[in-house]
C-alpha positions as CSV (number, residue, x, y, z in Angstrom):
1,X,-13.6,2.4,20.9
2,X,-13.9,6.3,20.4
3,X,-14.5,8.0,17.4
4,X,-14.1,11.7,16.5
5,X,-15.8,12.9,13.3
6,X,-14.0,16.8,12.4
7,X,-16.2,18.2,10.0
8,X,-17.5,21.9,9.2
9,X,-21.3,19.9,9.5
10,X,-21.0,18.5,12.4
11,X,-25.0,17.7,13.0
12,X,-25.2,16.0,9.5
13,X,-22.6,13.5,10.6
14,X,-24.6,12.8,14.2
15,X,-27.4,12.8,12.7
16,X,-27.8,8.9,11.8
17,X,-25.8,7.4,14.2
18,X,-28.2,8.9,17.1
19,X,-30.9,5.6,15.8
20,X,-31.1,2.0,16.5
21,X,-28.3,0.0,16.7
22,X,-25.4,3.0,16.7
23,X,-27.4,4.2,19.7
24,X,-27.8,1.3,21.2
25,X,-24.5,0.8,21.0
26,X,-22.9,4.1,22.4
27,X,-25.7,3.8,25.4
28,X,-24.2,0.5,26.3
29,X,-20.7,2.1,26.7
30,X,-19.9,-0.1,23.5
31,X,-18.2,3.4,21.2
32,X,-18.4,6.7,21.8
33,X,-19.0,9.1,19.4
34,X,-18.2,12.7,18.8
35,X,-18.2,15.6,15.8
36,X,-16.2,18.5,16.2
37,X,-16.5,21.5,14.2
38,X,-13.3,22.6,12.2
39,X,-14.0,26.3,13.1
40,X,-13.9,26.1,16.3
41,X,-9.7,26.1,15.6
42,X,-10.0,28.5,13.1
43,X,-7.9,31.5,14.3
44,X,-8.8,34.5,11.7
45,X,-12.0,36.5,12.7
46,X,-14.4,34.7,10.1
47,X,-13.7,31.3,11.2
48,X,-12.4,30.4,8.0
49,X,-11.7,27.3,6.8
50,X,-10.7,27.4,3.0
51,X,-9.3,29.3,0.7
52,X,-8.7,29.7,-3.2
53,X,-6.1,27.1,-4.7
54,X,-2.5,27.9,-5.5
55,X,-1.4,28.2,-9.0
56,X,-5.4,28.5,-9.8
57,X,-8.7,26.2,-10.2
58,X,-11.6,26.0,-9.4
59,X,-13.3,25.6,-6.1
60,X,-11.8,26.7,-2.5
61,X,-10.1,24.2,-0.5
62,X,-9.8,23.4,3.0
63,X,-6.5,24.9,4.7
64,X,-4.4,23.2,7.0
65,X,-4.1,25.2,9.8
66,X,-7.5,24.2,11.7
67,X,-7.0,20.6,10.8
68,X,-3.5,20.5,12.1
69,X,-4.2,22.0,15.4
70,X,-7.8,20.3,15.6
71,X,-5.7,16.3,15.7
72,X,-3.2,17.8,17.6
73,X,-5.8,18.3,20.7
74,X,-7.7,15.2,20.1
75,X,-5.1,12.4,19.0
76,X,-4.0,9.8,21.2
77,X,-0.7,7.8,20.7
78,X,-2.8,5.1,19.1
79,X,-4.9,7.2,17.1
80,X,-5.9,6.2,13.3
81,X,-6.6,9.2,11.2
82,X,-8.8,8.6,8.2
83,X,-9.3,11.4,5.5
84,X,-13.0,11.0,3.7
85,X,-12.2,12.1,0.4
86,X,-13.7,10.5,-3.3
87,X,-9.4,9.4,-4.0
88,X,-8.8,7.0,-1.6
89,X,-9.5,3.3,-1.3
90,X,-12.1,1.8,-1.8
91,X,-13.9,1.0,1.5
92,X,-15.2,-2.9,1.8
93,X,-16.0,-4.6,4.7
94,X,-12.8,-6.1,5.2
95,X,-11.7,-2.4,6.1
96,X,-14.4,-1.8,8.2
97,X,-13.4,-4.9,10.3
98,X,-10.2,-4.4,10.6
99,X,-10.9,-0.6,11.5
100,X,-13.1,-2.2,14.3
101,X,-10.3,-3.3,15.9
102,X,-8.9,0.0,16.5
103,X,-9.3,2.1,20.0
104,X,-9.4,5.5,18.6
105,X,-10.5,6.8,15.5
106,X,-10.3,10.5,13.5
107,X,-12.6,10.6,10.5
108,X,-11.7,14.5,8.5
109,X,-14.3,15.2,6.4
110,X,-13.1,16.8,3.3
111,X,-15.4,19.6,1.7
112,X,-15.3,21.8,-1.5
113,X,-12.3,20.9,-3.4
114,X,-10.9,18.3,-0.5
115,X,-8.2,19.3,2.0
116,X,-4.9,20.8,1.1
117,X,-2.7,18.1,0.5
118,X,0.1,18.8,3.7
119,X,-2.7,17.6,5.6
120,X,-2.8,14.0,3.5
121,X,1.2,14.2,3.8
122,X,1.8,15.3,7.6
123,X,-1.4,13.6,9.2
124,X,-3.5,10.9,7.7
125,X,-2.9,7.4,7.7
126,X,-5.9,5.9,5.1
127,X,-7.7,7.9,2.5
128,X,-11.4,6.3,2.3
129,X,-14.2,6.2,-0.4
130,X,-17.3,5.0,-0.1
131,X,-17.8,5.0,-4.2
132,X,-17.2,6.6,-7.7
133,X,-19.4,9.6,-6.9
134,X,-19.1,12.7,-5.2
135,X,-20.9,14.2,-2.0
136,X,-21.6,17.5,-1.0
137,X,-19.4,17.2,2.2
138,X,-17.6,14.1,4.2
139,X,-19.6,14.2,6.6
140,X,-22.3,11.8,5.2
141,X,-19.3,9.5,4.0
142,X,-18.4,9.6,7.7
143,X,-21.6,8.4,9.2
144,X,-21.5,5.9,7.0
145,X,-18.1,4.4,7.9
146,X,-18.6,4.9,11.6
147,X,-22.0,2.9,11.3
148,X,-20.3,0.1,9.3
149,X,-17.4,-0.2,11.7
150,X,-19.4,0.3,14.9
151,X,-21.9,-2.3,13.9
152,X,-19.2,-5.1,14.0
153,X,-17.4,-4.3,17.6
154,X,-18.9,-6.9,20.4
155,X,-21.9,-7.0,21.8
156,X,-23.2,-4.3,19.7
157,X,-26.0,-6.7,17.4
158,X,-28.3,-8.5,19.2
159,X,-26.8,-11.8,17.6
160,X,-23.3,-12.1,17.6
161,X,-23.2,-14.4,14.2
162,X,-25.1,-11.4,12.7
163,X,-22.0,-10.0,10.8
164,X,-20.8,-13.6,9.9
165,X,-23.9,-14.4,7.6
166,X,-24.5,-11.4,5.6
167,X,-23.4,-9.7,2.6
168,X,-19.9,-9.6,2.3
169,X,-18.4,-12.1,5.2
170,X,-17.2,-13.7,2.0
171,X,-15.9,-10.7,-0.4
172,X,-16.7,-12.8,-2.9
173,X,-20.0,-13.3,-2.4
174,X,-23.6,-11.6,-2.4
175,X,-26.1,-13.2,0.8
176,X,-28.5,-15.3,-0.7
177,X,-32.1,-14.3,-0.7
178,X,-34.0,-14.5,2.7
179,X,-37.7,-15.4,3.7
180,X,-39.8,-15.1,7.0
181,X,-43.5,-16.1,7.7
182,X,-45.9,-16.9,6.6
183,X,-44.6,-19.7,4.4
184,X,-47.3,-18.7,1.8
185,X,-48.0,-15.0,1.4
186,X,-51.0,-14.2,-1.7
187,X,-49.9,-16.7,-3.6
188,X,-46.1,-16.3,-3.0
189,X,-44.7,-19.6,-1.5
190,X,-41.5,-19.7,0.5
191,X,-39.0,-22.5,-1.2
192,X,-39.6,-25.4,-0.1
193,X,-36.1,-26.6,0.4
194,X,-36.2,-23.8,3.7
195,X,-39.0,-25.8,5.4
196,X,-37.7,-28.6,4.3
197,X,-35.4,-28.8,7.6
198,X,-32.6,-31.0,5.6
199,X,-29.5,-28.0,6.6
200,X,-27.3,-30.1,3.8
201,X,-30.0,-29.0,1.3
202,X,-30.5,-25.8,2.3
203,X,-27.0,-25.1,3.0
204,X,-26.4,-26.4,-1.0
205,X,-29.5,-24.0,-1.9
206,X,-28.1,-21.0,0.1
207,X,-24.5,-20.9,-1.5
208,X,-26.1,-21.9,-5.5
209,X,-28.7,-18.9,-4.9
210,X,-25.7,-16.7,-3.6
211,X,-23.6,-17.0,-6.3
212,X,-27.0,-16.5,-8.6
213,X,-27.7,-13.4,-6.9
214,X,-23.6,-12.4,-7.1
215,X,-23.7,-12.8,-11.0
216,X,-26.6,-10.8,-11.4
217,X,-26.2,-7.7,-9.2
218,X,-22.5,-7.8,-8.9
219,X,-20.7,-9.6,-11.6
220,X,-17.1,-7.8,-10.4
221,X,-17.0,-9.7,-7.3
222,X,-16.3,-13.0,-9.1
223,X,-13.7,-11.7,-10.9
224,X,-12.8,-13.6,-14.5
225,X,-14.4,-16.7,-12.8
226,X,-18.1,-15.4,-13.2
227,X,-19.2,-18.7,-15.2
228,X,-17.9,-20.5,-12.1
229,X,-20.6,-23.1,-10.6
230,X,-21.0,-23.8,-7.2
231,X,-20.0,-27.0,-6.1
């Protein structure tokens, strides 16, 4: 997989995927991963990228003319472009799997008022949120998205199950809480039902503790069926 980030910051969206696993990952031939700055196709002497809004506002927006000639050099006929912007959908993890399945990725980072909207008509194919709030620029949204996609393409966790058992493999539900060693730390024990080495237990334990933790951090998730008991 390749992914291009276009973005007016184009060190903030590097930034975090230089670490760890996203490094690991590019190193091992696994994605590549570049950021583009939009003013390097901005034609007027300034390097301009935004202007006031028609019919007044406030704010500048982005214009299109560097975005349209930036994804003309860099897409590919199987190219997805995704707009970052706080209007679009809601991303999940389904999304970010089945963006990992994708060869070629363009991630526009809006900035000040967004991106003037010929770009969202002409040239993208998904508008992405990553929550109700707003950022000083896309390009943090973008790391973001690239590290939660990247993270589920082969070979790039240690433990291939590691996206299967986590937070979100079922949308519905929370992961249920996790211990390590030692067993009894100052006092604080580790269930016992974990050392127990009965899986039919602890299997029972997991999914009741799941749906504990669901209700109480993310009641949504369950929908009108939050009183629901695991069985």
């Amino acid at each position: 997989m390749h992914i291009d980030i276009l973005t007016i910051f184009p060190e903030i969206a590097l930034s975090p995927l230089g670490e760890s696993i996203i490094k690991r990952a590019q190193e091992a031939g696994i994605v590549s991963i570049a950021a583009h700055n939009l003013r390097d196709w901005a034609t007027d002497k300034h390097k301009r990228t935004d202007d006031t809004l028609c019919g007044g506002g406030q704010g500048m927006l982005m214009v299109p003319g560097p975005i349209f000639d930036a994804i003309a050099e860099l897409k590919r006929p199987e190219t997805k472009v995704i707009l970052m912007t706080p209007q679009g959908k809601a991303f999940k993890q389904a999304i970010a799997r089945e963006l990992s399945e994708q060869t070629h990725l363009i991630l526009l980072c809006g900035h000040y008022e967004g991106v003037d909207h010929r770009v969202i008509e002409e040239l993208v194919d998904l508008e992405l949120s990553i929550g109700d709030y707003i950022l000083t620029n896309g390009a943090i949204a973008a790391a973001v998205v690239t590290d939660a996609i990247v993270r589920l393409l082969p070979g790039a966790l240690g433990d291939e199950r590691s996206p299967e058992d986590e937070s979100f493999s079922d949308p519905s539900l929370l992961e249920a809480p996790a211990y390590t060693k030692p067993a009894d730390f100052r006092g604080l024990k580790v269930p016992e039902v974990l050392l127990s080495g009965h899986h039919a237990n602890i299997a029972a334990w997991k999914k009741e503790q799941a749906l504990a933790r669901t209700k109480a951090n993310r009641p949504d998730l369950l929908g009108s069926d939050s009183s629901a008991t695991p069985s």
